[in-house]
PASEBA-1860 file (N, C-alpha, C; in nm, 3 decimals):
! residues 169
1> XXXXXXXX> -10.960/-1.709/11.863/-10.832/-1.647/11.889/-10.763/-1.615/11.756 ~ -10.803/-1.574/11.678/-10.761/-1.539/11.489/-10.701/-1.387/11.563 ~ -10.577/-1.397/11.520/-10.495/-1.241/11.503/-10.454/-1.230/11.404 ~ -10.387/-1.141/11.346/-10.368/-1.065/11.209/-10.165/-1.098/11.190 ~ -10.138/-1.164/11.338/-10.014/-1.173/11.340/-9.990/-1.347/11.284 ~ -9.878/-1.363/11.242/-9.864/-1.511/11.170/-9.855/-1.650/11.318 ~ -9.834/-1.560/11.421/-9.795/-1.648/11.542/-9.873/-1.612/11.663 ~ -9.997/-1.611/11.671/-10.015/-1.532/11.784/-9.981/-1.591/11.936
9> XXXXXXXX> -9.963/-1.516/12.008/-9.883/-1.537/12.144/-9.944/-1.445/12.244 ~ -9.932/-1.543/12.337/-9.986/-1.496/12.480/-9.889/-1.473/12.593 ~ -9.923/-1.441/12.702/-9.804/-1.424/12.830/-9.875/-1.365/12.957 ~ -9.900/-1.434/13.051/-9.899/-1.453/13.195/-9.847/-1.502/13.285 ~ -9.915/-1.446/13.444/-9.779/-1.486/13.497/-9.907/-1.609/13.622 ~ -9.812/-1.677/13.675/-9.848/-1.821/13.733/-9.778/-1.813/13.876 ~ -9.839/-1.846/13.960/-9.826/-1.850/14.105/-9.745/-1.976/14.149 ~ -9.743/-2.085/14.088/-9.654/-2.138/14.099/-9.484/-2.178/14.045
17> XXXXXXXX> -9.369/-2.263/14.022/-9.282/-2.246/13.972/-9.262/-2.276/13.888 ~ -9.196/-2.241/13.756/-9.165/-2.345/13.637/-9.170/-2.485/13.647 ~ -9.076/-2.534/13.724/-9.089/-2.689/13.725/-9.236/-2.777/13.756 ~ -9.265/-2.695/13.881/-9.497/-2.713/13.903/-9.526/-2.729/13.771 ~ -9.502/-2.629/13.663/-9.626/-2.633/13.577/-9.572/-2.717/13.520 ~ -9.479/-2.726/13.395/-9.458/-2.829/13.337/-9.489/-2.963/13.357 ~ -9.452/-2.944/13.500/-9.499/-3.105/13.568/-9.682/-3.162/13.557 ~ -9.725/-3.019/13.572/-9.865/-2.975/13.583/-9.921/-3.049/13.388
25> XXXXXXXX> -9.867/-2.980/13.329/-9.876/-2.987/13.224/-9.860/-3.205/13.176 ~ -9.735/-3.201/13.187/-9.691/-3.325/13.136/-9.842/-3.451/13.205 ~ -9.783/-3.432/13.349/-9.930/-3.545/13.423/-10.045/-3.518/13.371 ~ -10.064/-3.390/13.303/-10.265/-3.415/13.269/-10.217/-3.445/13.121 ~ -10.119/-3.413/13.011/-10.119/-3.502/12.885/-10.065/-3.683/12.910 ~ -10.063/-3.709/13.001/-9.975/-3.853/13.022/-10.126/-3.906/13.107 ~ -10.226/-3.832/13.129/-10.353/-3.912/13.235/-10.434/-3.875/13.136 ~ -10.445/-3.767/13.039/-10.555/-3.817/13.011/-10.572/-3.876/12.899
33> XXXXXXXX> -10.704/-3.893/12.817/-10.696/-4.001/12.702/-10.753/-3.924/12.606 ~ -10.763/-3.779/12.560/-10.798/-3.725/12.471/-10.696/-3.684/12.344 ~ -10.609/-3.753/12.383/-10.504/-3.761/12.252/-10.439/-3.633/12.239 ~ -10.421/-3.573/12.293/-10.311/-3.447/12.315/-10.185/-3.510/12.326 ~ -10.099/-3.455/12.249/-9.950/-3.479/12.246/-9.846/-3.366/12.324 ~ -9.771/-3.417/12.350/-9.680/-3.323/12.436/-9.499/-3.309/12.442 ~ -9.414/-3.242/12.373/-9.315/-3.278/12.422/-9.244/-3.207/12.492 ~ -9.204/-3.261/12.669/-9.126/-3.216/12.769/-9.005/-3.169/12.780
41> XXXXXXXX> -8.951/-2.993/12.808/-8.796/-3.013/12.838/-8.778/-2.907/12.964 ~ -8.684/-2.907/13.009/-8.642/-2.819/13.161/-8.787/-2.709/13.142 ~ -8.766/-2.597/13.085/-8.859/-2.485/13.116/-8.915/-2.476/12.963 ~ -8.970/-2.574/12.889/-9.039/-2.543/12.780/-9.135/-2.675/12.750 ~ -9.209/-2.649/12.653/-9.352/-2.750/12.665/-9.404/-2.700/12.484 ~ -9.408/-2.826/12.445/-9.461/-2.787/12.323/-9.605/-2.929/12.333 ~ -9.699/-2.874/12.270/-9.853/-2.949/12.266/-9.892/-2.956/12.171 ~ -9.955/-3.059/12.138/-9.991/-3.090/11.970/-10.112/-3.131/11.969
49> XXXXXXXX> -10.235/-3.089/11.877/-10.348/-3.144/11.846/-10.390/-3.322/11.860 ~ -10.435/-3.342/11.893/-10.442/-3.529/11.919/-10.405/-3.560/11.748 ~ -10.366/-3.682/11.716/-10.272/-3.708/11.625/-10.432/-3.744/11.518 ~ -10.519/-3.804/11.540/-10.658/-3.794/11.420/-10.738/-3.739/11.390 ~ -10.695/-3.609/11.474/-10.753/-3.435/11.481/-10.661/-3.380/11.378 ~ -10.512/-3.427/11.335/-10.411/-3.371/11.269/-10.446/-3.335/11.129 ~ -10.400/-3.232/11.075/-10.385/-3.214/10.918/-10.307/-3.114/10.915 ~ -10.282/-3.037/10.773/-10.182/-2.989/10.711/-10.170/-2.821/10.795
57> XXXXXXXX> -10.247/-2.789/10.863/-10.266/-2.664/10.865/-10.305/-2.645/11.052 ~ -10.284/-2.770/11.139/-10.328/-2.792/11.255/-10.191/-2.688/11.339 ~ -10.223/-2.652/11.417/-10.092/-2.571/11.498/-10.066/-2.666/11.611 ~ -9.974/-2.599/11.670/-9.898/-2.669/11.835/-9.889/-2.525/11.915 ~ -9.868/-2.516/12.024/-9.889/-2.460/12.092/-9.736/-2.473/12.166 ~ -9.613/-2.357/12.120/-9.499/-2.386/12.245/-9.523/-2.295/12.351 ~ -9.442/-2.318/12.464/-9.495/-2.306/12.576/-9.344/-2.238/12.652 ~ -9.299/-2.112/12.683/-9.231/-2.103/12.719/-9.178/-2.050/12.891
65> XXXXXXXX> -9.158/-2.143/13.007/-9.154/-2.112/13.118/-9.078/-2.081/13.192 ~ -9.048/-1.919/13.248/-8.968/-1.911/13.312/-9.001/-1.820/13.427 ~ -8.881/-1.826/13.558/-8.934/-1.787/13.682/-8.901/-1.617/13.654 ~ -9.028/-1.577/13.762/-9.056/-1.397/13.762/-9.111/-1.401/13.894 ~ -9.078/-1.299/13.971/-9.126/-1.286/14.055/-9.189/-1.352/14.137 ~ -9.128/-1.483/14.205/-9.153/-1.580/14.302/-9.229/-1.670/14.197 ~ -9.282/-1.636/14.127/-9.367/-1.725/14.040/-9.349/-1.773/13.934 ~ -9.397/-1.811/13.778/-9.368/-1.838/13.648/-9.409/-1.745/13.588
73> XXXXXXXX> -9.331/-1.668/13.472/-9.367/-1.604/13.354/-9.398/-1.727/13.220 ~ -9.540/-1.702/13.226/-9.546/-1.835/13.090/-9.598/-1.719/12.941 ~ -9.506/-1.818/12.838/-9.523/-1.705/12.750/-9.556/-1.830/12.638 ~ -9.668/-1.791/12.565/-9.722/-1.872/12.481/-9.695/-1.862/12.309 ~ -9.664/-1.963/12.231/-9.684/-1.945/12.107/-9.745/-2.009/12.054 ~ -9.886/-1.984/11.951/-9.900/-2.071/11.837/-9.873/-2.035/11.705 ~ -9.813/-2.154/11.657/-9.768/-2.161/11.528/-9.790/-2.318/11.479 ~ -9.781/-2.274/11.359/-9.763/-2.431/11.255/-9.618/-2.529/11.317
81> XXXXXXXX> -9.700/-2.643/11.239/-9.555/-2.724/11.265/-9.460/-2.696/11.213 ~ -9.291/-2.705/11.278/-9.169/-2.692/11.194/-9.150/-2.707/11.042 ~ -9.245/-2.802/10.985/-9.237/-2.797/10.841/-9.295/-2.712/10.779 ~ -9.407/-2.712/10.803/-9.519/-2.580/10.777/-9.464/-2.433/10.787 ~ -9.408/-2.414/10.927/-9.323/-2.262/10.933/-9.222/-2.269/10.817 ~ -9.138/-2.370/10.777/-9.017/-2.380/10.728/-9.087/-2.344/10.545 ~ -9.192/-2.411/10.538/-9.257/-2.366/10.422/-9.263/-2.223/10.390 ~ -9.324/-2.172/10.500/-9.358/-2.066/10.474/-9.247/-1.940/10.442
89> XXXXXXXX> -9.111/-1.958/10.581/-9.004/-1.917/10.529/-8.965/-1.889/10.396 ~ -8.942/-2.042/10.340/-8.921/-2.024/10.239/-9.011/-1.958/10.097 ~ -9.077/-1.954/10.118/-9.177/-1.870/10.018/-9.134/-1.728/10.046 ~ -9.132/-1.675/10.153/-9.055/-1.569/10.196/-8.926/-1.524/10.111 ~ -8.857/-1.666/10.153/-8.689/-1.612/10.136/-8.724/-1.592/9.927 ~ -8.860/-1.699/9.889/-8.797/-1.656/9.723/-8.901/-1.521/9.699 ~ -8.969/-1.444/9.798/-9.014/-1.311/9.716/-8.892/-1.201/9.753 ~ -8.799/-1.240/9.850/-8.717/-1.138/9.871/-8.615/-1.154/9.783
97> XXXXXXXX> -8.564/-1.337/9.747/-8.482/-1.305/9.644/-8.491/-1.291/9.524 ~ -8.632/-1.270/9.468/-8.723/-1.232/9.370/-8.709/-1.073/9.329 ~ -8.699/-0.994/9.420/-8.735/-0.841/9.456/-8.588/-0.819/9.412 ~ -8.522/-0.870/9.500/-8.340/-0.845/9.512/-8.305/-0.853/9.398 ~ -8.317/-0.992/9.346/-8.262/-1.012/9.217/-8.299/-0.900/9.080 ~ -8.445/-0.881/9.080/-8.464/-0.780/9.029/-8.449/-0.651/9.034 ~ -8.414/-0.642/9.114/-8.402/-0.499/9.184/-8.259/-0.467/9.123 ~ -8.185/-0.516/9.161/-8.012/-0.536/9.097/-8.010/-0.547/8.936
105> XXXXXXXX> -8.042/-0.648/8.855/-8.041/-0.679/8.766/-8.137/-0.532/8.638 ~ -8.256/-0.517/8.694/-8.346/-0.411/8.659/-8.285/-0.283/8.676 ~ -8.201/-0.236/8.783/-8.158/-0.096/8.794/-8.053/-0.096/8.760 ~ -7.990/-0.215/8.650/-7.820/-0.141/8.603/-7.865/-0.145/8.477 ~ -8.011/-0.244/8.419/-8.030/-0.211/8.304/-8.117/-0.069/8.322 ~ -8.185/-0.026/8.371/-8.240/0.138/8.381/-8.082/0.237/8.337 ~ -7.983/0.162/8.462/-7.898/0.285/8.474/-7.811/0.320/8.350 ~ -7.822/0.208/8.277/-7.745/0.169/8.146/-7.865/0.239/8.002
113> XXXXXXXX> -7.978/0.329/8.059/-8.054/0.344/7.954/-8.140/0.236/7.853 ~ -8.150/0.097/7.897/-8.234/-0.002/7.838/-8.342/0.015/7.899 ~ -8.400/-0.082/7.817/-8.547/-0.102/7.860/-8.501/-0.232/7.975 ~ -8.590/-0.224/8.090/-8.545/-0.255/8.235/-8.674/-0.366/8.267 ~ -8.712/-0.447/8.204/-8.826/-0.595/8.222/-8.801/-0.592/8.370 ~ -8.677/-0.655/8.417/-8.637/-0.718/8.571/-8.714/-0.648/8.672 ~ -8.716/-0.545/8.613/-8.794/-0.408/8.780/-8.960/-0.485/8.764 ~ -8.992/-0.525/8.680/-9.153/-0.608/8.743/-9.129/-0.651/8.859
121> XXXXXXXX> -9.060/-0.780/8.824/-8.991/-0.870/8.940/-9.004/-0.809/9.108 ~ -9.004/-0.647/9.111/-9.001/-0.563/9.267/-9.144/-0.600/9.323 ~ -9.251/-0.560/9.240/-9.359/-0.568/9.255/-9.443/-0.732/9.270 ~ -9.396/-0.816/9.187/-9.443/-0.911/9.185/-9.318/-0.995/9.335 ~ -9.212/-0.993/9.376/-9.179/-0.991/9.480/-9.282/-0.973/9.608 ~ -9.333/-0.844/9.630/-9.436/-0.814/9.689/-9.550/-0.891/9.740 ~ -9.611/-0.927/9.594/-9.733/-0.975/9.571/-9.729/-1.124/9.660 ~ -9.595/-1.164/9.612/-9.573/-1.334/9.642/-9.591/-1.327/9.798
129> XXXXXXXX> -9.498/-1.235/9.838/-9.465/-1.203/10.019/-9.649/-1.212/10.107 ~ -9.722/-1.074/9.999/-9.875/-1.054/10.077/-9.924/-1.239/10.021 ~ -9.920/-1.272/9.934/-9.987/-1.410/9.942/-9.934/-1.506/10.016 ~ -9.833/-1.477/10.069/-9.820/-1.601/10.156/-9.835/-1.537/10.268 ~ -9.839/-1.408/10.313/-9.909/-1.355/10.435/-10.113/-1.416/10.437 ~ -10.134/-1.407/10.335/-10.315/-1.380/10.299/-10.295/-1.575/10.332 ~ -10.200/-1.640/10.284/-10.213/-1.804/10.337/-10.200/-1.845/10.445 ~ -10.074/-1.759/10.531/-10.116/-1.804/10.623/-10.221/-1.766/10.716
137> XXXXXXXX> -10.252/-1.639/10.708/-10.448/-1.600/10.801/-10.498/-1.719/10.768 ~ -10.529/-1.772/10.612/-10.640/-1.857/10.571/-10.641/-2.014/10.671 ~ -10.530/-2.037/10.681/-10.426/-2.115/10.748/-10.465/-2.112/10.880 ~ -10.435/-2.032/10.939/-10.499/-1.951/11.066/-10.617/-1.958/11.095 ~ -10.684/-1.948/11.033/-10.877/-1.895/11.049/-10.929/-2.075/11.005 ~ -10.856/-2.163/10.929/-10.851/-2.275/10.916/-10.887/-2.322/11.015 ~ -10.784/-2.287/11.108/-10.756/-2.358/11.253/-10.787/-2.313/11.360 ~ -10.870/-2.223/11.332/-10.896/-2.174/11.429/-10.980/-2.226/11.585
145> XXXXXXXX> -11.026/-2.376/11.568/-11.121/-2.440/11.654/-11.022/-2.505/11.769 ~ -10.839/-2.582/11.672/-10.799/-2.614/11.720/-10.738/-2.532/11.801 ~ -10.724/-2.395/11.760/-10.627/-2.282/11.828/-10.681/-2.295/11.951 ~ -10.854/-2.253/11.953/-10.937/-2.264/12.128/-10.910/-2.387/12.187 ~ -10.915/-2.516/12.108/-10.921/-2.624/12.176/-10.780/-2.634/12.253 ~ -10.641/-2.625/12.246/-10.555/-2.577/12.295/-10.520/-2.490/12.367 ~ -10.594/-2.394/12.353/-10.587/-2.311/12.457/-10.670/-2.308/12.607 ~ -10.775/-2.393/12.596/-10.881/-2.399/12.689/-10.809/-2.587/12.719
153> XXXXXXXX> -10.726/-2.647/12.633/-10.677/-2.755/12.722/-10.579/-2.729/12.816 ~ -10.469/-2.662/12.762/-10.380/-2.587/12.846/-10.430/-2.522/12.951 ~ -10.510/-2.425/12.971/-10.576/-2.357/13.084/-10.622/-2.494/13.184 ~ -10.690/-2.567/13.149/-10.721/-2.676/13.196/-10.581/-2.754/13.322 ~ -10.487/-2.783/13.234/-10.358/-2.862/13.248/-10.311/-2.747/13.386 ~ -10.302/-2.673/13.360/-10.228/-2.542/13.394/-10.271/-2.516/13.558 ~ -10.437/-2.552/13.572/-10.507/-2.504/13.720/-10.472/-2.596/13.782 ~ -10.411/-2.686/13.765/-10.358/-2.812/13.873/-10.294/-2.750/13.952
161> XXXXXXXX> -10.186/-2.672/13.864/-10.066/-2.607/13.936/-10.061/-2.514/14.003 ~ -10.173/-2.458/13.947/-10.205/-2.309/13.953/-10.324/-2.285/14.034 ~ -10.349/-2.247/14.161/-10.457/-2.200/14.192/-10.566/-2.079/14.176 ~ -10.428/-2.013/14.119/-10.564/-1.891/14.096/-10.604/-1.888/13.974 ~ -10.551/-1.966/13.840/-10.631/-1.988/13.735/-10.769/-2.041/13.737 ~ -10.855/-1.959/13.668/-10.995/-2.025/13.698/-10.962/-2.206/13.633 ~ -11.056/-2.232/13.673/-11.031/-2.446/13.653/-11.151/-2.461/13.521 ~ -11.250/-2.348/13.504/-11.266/-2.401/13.389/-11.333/-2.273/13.289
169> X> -11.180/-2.274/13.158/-11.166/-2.166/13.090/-11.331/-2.167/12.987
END
């Protein structure tokens, strides 16, 4: 399941109701013993790799459920953990304020007729942004075993509730 997007996400729809699945969900991480983690709220579900499966680059799986058409709209995300995203943010926030800063600083010395160093700074801005895009794929493609294993546990969790999900993804 490797996409080119930093989060990839899914969305189907479920024959039974929000509250079914979750419930669906919670009883097969609370029965079974494969170390899947889970945490429960009204219409959302977040799932975590078993905790000695864990490392720096492992994703979770949130889970977002809500009612559509007599049934559940479930809409899926994987991403890194909150710290991990928050990392990455921030690598973000310093190529933009990398770019910015230069960008400002570089074009009043241009506009002023100096020699203008700061305007690198636009480009190398850039560079920082695609490398932490190119980290997280690596990141991604890392994890990619756990991405299936989550996804084919969930499918799993999910046919309790669900009858017309096939029972084994």
């Amino acid at each position: 399941m490797i996409s080119l997007r930093m989060r990839p996400a899914f969305e189907r729809h479920l024959s039974c109701s929000p509250n079914a699945a979750v419930e669906a969900l919670q009883t097969h991480v609370e029965q079974s013993d494969d170390g899947y983690r889970g945490a429960f709220y009204d219409k959302h579900v977040i799932i975590n790799v078993p905790k000695d499966e864990a490392w720096f680059w492992s994703p979770q799986l949130s889970l977002d459920l809500q009612p559509k058409n007599g049934g559940t709209r479930l809409r899926g995300v994987y991403g890194p953990r909150p710290s991990v995203w928050t990392m990455f943010m921030a690598m973000y926030a310093m190529a933009a304020f990398a770019a910015f800063l230069g960008g400002v600083v570089g074009g009043t010395q241009w506009s002023l007729g100096m020699d203008a160093p700061w305007l690198w700074s636009i480009p190398a801005g850039g560079g920082l942004a695609l490398a932490t895009y190119a980290l997280a794929l690596m990141g991604q493609w890392l994890s990619r075993d756990q991405l299936d294993a989550l996804y084919t546990y969930t499918e799993r969790a999910l046919a309790a509730a669900d009858p017309e999900l096939p029972h084994d993804p």
